[in-house]
C-alpha positions as CSV (number, residue, x, y, z in Angstrom):
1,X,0.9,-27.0,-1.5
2,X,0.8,-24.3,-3.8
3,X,-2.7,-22.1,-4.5
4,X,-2.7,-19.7,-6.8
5,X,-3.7,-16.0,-5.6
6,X,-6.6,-15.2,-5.7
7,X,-8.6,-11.6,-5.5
8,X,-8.3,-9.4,-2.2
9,X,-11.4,-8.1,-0.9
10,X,-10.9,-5.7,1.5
11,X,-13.8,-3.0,0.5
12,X,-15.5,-4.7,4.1
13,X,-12.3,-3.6,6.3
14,X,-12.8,0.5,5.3
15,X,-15.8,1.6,7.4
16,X,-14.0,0.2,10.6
17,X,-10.4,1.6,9.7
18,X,-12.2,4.8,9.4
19,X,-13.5,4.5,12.5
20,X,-10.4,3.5,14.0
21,X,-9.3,7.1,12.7
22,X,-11.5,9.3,13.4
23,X,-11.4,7.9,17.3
24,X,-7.2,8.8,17.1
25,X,-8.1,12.0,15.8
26,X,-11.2,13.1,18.1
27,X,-8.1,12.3,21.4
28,X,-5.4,14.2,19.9
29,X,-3.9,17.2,21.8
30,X,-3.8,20.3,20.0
31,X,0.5,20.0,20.1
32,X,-0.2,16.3,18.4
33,X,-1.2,17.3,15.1
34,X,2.3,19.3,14.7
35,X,4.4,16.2,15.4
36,X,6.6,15.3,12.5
37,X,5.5,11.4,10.8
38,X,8.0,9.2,9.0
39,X,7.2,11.2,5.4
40,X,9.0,13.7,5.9
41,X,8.5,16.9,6.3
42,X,5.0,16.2,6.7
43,X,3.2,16.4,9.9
44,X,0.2,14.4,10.8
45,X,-1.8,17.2,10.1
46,X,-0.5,17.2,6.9
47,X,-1.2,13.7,6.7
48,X,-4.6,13.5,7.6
49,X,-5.0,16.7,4.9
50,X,-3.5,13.6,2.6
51,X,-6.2,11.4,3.3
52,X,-8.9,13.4,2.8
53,X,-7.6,14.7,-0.5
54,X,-7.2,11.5,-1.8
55,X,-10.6,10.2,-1.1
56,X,-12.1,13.8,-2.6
57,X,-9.9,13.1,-6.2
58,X,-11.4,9.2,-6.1
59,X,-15.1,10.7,-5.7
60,X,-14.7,13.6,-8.0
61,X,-13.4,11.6,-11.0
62,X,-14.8,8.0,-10.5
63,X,-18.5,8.7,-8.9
64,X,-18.8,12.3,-10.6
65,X,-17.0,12.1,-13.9
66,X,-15.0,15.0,-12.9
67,X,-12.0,15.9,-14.9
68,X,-10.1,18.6,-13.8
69,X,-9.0,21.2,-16.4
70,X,-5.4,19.9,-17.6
71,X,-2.1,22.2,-17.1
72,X,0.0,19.8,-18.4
73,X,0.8,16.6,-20.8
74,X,-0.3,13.6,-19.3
75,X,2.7,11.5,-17.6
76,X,4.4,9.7,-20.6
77,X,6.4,7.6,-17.9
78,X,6.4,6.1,-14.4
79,X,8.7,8.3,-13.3
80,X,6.4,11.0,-14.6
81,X,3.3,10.0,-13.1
82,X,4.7,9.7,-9.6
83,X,6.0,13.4,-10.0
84,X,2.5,14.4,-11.1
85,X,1.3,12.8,-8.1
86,X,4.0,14.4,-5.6
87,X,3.1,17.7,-6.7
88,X,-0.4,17.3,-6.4
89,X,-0.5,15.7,-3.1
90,X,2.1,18.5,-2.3
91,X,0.1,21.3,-3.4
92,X,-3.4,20.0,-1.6
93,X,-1.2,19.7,1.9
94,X,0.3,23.2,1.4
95,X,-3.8,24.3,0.7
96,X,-4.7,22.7,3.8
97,X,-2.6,24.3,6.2
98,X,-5.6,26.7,6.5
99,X,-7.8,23.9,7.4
100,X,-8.3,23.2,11.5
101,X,-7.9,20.0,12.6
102,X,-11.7,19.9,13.6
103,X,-13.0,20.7,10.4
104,X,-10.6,18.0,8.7
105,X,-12.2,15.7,11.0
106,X,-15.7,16.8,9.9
107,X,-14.9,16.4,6.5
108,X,-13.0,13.2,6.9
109,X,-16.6,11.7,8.7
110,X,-18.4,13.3,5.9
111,X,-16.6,12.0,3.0
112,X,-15.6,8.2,4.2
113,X,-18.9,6.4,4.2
114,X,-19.5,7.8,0.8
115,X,-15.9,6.4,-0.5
116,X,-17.4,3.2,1.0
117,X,-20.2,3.3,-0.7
118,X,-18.5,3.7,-4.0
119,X,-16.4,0.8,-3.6
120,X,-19.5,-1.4,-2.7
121,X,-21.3,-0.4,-6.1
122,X,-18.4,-1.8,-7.9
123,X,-17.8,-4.9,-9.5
124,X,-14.8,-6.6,-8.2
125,X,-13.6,-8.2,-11.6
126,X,-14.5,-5.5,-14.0
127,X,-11.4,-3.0,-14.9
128,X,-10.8,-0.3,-12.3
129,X,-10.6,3.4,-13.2
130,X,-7.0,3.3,-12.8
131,X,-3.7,0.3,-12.8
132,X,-1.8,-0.5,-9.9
133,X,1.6,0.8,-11.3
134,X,3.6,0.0,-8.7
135,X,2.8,-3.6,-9.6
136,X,3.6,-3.2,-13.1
137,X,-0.1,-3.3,-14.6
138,X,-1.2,-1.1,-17.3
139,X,-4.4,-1.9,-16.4
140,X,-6.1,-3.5,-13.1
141,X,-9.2,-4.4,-12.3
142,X,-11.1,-3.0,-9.4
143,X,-10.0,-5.7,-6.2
144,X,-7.2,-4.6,-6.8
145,X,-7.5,-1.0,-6.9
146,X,-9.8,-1.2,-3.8
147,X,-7.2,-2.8,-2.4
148,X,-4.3,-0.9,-3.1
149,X,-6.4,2.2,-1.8
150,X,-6.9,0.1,1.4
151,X,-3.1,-0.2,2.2
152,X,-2.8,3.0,1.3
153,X,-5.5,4.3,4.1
154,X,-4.0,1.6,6.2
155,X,0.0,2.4,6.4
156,X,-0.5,6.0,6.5
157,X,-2.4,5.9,9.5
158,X,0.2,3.6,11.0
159,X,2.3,6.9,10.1
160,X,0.2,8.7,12.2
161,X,0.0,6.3,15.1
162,X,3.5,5.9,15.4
163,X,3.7,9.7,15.4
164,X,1.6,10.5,18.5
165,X,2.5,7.1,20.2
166,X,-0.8,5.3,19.7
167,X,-1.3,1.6,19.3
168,X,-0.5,0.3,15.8
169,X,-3.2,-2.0,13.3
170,X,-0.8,-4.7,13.2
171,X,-3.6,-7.8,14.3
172,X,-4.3,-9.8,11.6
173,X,-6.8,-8.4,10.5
174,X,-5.5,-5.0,9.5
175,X,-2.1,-6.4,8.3
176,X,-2.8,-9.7,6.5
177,X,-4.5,-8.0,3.6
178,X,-2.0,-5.1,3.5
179,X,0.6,-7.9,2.9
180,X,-1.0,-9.9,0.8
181,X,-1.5,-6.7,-1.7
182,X,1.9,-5.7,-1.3
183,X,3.3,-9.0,-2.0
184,X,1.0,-8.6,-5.6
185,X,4.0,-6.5,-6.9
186,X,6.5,-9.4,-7.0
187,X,6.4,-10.5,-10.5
188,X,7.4,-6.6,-11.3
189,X,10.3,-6.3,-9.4
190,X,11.3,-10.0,-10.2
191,X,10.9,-9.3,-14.0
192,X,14.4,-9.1,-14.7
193,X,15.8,-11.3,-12.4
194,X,16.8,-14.7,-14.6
195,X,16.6,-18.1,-13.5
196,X,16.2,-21.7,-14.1
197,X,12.4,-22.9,-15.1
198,X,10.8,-24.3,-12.2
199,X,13.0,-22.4,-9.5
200,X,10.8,-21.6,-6.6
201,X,11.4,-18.6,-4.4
202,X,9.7,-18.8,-0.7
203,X,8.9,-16.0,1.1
204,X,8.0,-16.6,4.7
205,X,6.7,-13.7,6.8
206,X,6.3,-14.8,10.7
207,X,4.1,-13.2,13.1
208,X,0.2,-13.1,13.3
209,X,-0.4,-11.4,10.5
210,X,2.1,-13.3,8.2
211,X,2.1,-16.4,5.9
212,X,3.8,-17.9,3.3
213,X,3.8,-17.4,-0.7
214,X,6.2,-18.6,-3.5
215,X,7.4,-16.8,-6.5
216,X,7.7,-19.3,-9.3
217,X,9.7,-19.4,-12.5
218,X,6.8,-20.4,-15.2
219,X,7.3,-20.0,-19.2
220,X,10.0,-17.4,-18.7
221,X,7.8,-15.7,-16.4
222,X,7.9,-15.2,-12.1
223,X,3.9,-16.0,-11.4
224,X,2.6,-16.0,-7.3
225,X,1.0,-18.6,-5.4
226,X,0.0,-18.6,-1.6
227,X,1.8,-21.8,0.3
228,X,4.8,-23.3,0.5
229,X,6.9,-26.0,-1.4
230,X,9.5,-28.6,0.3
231,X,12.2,-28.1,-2.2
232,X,13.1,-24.2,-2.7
233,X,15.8,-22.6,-4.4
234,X,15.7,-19.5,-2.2
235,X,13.8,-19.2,1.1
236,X,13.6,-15.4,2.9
237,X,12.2,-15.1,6.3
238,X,11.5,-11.8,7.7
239,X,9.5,-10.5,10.3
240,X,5.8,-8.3,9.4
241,X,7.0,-5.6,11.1
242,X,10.3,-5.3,8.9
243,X,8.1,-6.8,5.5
244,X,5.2,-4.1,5.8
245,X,8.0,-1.3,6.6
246,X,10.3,-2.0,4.2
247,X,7.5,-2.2,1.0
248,X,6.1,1.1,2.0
249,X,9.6,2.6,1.8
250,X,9.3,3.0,5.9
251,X,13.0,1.2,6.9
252,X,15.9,1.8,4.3
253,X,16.9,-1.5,2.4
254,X,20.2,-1.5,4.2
255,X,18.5,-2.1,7.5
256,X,15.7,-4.4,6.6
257,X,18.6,-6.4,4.9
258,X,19.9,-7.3,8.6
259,X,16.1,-8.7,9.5
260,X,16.3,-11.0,6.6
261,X,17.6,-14.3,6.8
262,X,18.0,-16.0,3.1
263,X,19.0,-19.5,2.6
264,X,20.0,-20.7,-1.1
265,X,20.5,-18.3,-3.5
266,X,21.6,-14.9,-2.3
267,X,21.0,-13.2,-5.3
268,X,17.3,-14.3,-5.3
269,X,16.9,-13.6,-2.0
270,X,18.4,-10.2,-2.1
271,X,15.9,-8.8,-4.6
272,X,13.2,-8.7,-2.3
273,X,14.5,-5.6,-0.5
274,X,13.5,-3.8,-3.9
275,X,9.8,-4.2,-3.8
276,X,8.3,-1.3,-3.2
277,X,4.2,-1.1,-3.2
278,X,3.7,2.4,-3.3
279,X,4.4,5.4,-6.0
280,X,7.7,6.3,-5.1
């Protein structure tokens, strides 16, 4: 049967992913925090510089009312805001280099808890500071923006993980949600895909942390439910370590393509390999 989606509340999961951090970081050999991570060229001391800068932007401007003195228009385009944001996070990480790893650490245990505070004093259904673009909203509200901050925090420590050979999050816990928000962007990338009213496009993910949700053709529009239907146009079954990979731009299309297995229509199926649920 087919339920519509509902909210994803995740602000519960950040105290103990931050935890989960800071414990990687406190064992890391001095040589570990120059090994290169997936996002190139950044290291995962770079990386950790990335977190921390993010979670100082989110408090300066949504608990403070900070606004930072403005060099430039304001992005007119997607395109534009994701350079904006490349530069930004580029300039912080270049900054950074003079930061030790202990005192990131410090300020990473300082500054958490108070980002998770934040998140707690908000209402989940009221609008969020700012839309989850890569979903195609102009405006969000804040589940979702909590959310999308929590896959963020959550794939780039995978990053990290995988770059010093530590265990990844990949229970249930830590990747269900993750999923579940990424899968949030399918309407977007489906917008200009065509097709009859009522086709049904499944989407099965296997493993422990997967599931099962169907994009439907409704009023000329693709709309997401969780669950299953008997008759689909288009199923696509992939694995969660190829689905979470592959939407955080982690495994080139090409290659995720050969994990998928599509059955109906190929051109349906196909289009999966262009969702993409971060600013890229």
């Amino acid at each position: 049967m087919l339920r519509p989606v509902e909210p994803i509340h995740t602000v519960d999961l950040f105290p103990a992913l931050h935890a989960q951090l800071l414990t990687l970081l406190r064992q890391l050999e001095p040589q570990d925090w120059l090994k290169p991570t997936v996002a190139v060229p950044w290291s995962v001391k770079d990386m950790v510089a990335h977190l921390l800068d993010t979670d100082m932007r989110r408090l300066s401007s949504q608990r403070d009312g900070f606004t930072p003195p403005a060099t430039e228009p304001p992005p007119a385009t997607y395109h534009d805001l994701v350079e904006l944001l490349n530069r930004l996070n580029a300039e912080w990480v270049r900054a950074a280099q003079r930061l030790s790893p202990q005192l990131l650490i410090a300020l990473l245990e300082l500054i958490g808890p108070q980002v998770h505070h934040l998140f707690t004093t908000l209402d989940p259904l009221a609008p969020a500071r700012a839309s989850v673009a890569w979903a195609g909203e102009s405006a969000s509200l804040n589940w979702f923006d909590i959310a999308r901050e929590y896959t963020e925090k959550w794939h780039h420590q995978q990053h990290i993980r995988e770059a010093v050979g530590a265990p990844l999050l990949t229970s249930r816990q830590w990747l269900y949600p993750a999923l579940d928000t990424f899968l949030r962007g399918l309407p977007h990338t489906y917008r200009g895909v065509s097709a009859n009213e009522g086709s049904n496009l499944v989407i099965s993910i296997s493993g422990e942390a997967g599931g099962e949700w169907t994009l439907s053709r409704r009023r000329q529009n693709w709309q997401l439910y969780q669950g299953t239907v008997a008759e689909a146009d288009t199923r696509v079954q992939l694995d969660q370590d190829t689905a979470w990979r592959l939407f955080t731009k982690g495994v080139a299309p090409d290659d995720a393509r050969r994990q998928l297995v599509i059955e109906g229509d190929e051109r349906l199926g196909i289009q999966l390999l262009s969702l993409l649920a971060i600013m890229a």
